[in-house]
VOLO-27585 format. One record per residue (C-alpha): residue in one letter; x, y, z. Coordinates in Angstrom, 3 decimals, decimal comma. Each point is the difference from the previous one (the first is absolute). Last residue first. Layout:
BEGIN
type; X; Y; Z
a; X; Y; Z
...
***
This chain:
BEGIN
type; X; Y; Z
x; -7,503; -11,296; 23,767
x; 1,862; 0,342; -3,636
x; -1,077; -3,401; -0,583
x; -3,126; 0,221; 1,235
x; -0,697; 3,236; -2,063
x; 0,791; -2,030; -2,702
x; -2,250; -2,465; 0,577
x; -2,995; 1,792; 1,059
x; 0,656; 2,216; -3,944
x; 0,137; -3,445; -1,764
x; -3,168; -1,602; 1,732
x; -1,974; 3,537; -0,532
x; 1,127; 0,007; -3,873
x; -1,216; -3,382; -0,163
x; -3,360; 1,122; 1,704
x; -1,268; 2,227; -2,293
x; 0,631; 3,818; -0,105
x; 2,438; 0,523; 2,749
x; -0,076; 2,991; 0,774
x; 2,133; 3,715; -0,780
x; -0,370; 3,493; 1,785
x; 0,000; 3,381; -1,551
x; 0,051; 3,104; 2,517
x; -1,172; 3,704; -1,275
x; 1,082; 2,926; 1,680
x; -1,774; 3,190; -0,790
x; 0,199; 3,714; 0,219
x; 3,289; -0,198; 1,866
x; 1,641; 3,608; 0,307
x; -3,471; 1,704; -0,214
x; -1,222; -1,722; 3,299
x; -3,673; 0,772; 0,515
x; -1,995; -1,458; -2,804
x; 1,619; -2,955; 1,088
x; 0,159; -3,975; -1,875
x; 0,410; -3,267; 0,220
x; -0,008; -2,115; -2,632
x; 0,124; -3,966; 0,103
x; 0,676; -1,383; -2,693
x; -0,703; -4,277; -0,372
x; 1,981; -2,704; -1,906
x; -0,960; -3,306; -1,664
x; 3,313; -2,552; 0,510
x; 0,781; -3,045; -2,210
x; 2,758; -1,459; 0,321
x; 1,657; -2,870; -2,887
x; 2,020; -2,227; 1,268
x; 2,774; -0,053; 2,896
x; 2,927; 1,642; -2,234
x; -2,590; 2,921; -0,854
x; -2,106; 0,488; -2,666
x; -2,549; 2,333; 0,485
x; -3,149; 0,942; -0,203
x; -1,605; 2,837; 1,042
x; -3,937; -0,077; 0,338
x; -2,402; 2,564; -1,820
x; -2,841; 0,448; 2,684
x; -3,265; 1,380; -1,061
x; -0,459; -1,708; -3,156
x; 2,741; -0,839; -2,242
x; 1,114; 3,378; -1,137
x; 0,511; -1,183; -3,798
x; 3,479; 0,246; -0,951
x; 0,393; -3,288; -1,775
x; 3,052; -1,150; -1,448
x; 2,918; 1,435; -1,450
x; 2,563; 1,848; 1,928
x; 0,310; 3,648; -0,751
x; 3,469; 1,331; 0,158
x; 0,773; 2,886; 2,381
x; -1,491; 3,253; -1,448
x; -3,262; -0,043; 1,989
x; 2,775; -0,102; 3,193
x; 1,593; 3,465; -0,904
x; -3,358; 1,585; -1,313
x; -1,308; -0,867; 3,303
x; 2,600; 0,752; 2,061
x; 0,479; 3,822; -1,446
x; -3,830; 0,189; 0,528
x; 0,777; -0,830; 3,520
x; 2,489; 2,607; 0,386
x; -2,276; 2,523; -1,495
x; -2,871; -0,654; 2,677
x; -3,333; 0,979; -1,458
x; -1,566; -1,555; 3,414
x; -2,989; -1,980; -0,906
x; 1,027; -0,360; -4,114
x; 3,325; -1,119; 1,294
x; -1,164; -2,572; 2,432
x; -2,534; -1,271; -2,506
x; 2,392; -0,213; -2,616
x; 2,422; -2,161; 2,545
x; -3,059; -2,359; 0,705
x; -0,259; -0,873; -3,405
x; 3,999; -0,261; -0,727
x; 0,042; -2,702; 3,305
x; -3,000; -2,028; -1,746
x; 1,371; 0,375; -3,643
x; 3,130; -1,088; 1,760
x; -1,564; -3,257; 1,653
x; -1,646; -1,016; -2,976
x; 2,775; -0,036; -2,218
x; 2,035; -1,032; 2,209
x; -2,105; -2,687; 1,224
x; 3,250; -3,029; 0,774
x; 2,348; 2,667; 1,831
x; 3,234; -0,703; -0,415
x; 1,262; 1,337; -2,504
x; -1,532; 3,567; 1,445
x; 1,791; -0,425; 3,225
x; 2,748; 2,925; -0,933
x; 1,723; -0,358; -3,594
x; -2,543; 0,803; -1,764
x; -1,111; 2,044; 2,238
x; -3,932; 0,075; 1,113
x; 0,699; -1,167; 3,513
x; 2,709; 2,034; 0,961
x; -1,294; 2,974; -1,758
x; -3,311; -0,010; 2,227
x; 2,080; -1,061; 3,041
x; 1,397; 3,496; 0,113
x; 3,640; -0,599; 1,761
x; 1,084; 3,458; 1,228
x; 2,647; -1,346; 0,480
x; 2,414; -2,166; -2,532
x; -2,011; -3,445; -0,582
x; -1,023; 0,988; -3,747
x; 3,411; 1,668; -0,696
x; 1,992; -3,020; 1,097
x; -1,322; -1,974; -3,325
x; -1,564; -3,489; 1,176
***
């Protein structure tokens, strides 16, 4: 993995979309960044950010995998291959936010499950291992 995409500030965005970053290894690219690009455009459109228009174009411009790039319902799972099989994970964002605080409008926390039970055997066992 180039050193540029684990140098701080790490943006988890580009990690995951780069070429060279997870993206070979994720099985539902194609699904998976049409899903991440979707929610980016909403971000933008909601705050008119310039930095995150700058991300968009940036990751948009990273090859596009084929296959499908339907949303897949209401969760869009990530899938990926890993050296214990194949985990799949749905993820949540959690946003909070203050009308008060100018410095920090909004925080917003993304968390990652298991999304079927082999991905929930492989993630108890490693965290037994590392226990």
């Amino acid at each position: 993995m180039p050193e540029e995409l684990l140098r701080p500030p790490i943006n988890v965005l580009r990690l995951g979309l780069h070429p060279q970053g997870l993206a070979p290894r994720i099985r539902n690219l194609a699904q998976w960044r049409a899903h991440l690009l979707a929610r980016l455009q909403r971000d933008l459109e909601v705050s008119a950010d310039a930095r995150l228009g700058e991300l968009l174009a940036e990751l948009a411009g990273y090859p596009a995998p084929a296959g499908p790039t339907e949303p897949g319902g209401v969760l869009v799972p990530l899938q990926l291959d890993t050296p214990w099989g194949v985990l799949s994970l749905i993820s949540t964002t959690t946003v909070f936010g203050t009308a008060v605080d100018v410095t920090l409008a909004e925080l917003a926390l993304e968390t990652f499950f298991p999304a079927d039970e082999q991905s929930a055997r492989i993630l108890r066992q490693l965290h037994g291992q590392r226990a």
